[in-house]
C-alpha positions in Angstrom: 110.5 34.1 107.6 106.8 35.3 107.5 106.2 38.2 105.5 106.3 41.6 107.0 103.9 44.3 107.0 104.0 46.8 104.1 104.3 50.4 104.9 101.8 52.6 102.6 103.0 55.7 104.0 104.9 57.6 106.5 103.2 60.8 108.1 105.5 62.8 110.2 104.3 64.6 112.9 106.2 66.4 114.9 110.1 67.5 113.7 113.1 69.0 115.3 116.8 68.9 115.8 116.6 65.9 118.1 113.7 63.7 117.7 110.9 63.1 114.9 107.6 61.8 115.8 106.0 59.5 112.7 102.9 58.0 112.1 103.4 54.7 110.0 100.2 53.7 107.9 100.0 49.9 107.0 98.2 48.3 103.7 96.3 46.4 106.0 95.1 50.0 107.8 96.5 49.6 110.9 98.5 52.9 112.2 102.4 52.6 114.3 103.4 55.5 116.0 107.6 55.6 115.4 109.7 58.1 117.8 113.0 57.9 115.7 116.4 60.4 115.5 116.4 59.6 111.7 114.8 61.6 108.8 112.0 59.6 107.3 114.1 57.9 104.5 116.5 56.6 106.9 114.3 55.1 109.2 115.0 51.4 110.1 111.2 50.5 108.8 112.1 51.9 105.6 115.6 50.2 105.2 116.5 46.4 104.2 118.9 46.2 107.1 119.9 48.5 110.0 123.2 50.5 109.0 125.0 52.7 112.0 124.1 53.0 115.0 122.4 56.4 116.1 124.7 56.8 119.7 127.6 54.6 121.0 127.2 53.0 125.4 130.7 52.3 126.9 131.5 49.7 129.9 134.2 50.9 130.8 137.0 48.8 133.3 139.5 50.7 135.0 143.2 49.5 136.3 143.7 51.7 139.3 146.8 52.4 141.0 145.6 50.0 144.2 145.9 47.5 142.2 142.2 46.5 142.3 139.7 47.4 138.9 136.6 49.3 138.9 133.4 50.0 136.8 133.9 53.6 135.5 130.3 55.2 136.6 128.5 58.6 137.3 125.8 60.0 138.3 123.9 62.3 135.2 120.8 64.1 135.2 118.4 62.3 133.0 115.9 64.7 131.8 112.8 62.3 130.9 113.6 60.6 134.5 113.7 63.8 136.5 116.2 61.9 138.7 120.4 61.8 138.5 120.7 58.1 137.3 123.8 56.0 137.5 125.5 56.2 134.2 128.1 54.9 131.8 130.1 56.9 128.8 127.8 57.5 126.2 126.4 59.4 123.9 125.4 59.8 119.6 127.7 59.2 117.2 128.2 62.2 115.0 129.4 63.1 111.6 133.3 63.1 112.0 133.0 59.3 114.1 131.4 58.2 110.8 134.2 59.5 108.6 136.8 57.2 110.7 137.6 53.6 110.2 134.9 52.6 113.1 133.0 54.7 114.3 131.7 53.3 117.6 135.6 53.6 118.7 135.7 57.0 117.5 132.2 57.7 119.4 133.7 56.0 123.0 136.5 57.5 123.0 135.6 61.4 122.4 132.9 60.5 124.6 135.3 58.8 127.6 137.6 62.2 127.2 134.5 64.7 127.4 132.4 63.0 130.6 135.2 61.8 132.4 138.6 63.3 131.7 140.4 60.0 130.8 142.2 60.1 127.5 143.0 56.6 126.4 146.5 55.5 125.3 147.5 52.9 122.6 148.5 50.5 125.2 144.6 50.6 126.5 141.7 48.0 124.7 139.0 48.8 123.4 136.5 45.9 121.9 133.4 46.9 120.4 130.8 44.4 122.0 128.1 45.0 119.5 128.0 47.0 116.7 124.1 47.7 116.4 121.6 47.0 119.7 117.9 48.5 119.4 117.2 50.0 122.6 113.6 49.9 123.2 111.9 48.8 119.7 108.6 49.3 120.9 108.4 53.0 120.8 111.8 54.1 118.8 114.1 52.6 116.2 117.0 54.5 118.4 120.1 52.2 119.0 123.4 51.7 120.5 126.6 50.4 119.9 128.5 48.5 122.9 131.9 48.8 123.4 133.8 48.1 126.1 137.4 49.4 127.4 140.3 48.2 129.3 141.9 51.5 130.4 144.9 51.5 133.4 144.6 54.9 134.7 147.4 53.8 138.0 148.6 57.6 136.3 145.9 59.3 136.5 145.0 62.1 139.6 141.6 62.8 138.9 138.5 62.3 137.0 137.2 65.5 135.9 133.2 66.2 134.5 134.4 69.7 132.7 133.5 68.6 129.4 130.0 68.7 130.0 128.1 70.1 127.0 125.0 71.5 126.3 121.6 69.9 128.5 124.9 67.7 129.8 124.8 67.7 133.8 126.6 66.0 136.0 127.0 64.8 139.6 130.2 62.9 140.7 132.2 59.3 139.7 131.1 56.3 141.3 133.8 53.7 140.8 132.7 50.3 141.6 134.6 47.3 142.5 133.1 43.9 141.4 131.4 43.2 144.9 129.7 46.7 144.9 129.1 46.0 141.3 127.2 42.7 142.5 125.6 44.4 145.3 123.9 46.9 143.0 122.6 44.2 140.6 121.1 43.0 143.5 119.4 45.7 145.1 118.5 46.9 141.6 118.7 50.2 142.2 121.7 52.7 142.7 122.4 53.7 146.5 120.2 56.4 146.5 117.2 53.9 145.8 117.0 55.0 142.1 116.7 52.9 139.4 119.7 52.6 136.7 119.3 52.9 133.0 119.3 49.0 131.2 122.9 50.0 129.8 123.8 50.6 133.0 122.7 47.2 134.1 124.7 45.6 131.1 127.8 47.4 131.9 127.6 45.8 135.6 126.7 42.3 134.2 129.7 42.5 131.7 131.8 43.8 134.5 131.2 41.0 137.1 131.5 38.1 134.2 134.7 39.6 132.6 137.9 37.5 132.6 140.1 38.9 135.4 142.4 40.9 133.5 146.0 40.4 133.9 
């Protein structure tokens, strides 16, 4: 593989409790503007090889009490968009998910039980996907870990969105069957004529594709 460029220093330019902004200075004099979670000597520039992931995505199937599955999805305000966008389970991994045996599961599952209500059993899967995706390494070396859930909730009354915290807000479940999962792939945007975040889109493409479950 061809050689990579060489950092010479890292300047950081803006700091708080969510995002750093960095300036990257190359040998060569060329200047990469990094918008990263991670503190300077954890950046993915910096390291050999990417370690855990900074947030976890879930797709998310559920066994309903028709009989027929569904894509678990709602509607959350994203801040950057100014627009509710169609959503999945998600959110970062934090400090007790690393102390467990995998984190990612840890991650999904609090995160499942906060945004949605739904407390998975033992009998329930849960597959991580992939362990580390970049999400847009362009700008940021933020990234994602993909797991996806069997869950039968035939038991289950209601969703519930109560465990919204902090900026979290929330705006109703929309639970998709495959063909309205299709139907949205094809339009490309949700039923409100806004577009979906790219997890979003890979939830629905795993969804359709899936083995029918037995």
């Amino acid at each position: 593989m061809k050689k990579k460029p060489v950092i010479r220093e890292i300047h950081t330019l803006n700091e708080n409790r969510f995002i750093r902004l960095y300036d990257m200075e190359y040998e060569d004099g060329s200047h990469y503007y990094n918008a990263s979670r991670k503190s300077r000597e954890d950046l993915c520039a910096v390291k050999e090889k990417p370690e855990l992931p900074d947030a976890v995505s879930g797709y998310v199937a559920l066994h309903c009490a028709d009989g027929k599955d569904r894509l678990l999805l709602f509607y959350e305000y994203r801040y950057p968009t100014g627009q509710y966008v169609l959503s999945i389970p998600s959110g970062l991994i934090d400090a007790k998910d690393a102390e467990n045996g995998d984190p990612a599961v840890s991650a999904v599952i609090r995160e499942i039980r906060e945004e949605t209500g739904i407390s998975l059993r033992e009998t329930d899967k849960v597959t991580v996907l992939n362990p580390f995706v970049f999400n847009s390494p362009g700008m940021t070396d933020e990234s994602t870990a993909i797991v996806a859930v069997e869950a039968d909730v035939s038991h289950l009354k209601e969703l519930s969105q109560a465990g919204a915290e902090g900026t979290e807000v929330f705006d109703g479940f929309r639970l998709a069957t495959k063909e309205e999962a299709l139907q949205l792939l094809r339009d490309g945007v949700d039923e409100h004529g806004i577009p979906y975040p790219f997890v979003t889109w890979g939830a629905l493409m795993w969804f359709v594709n899936r083995p029918v479950q037995d």
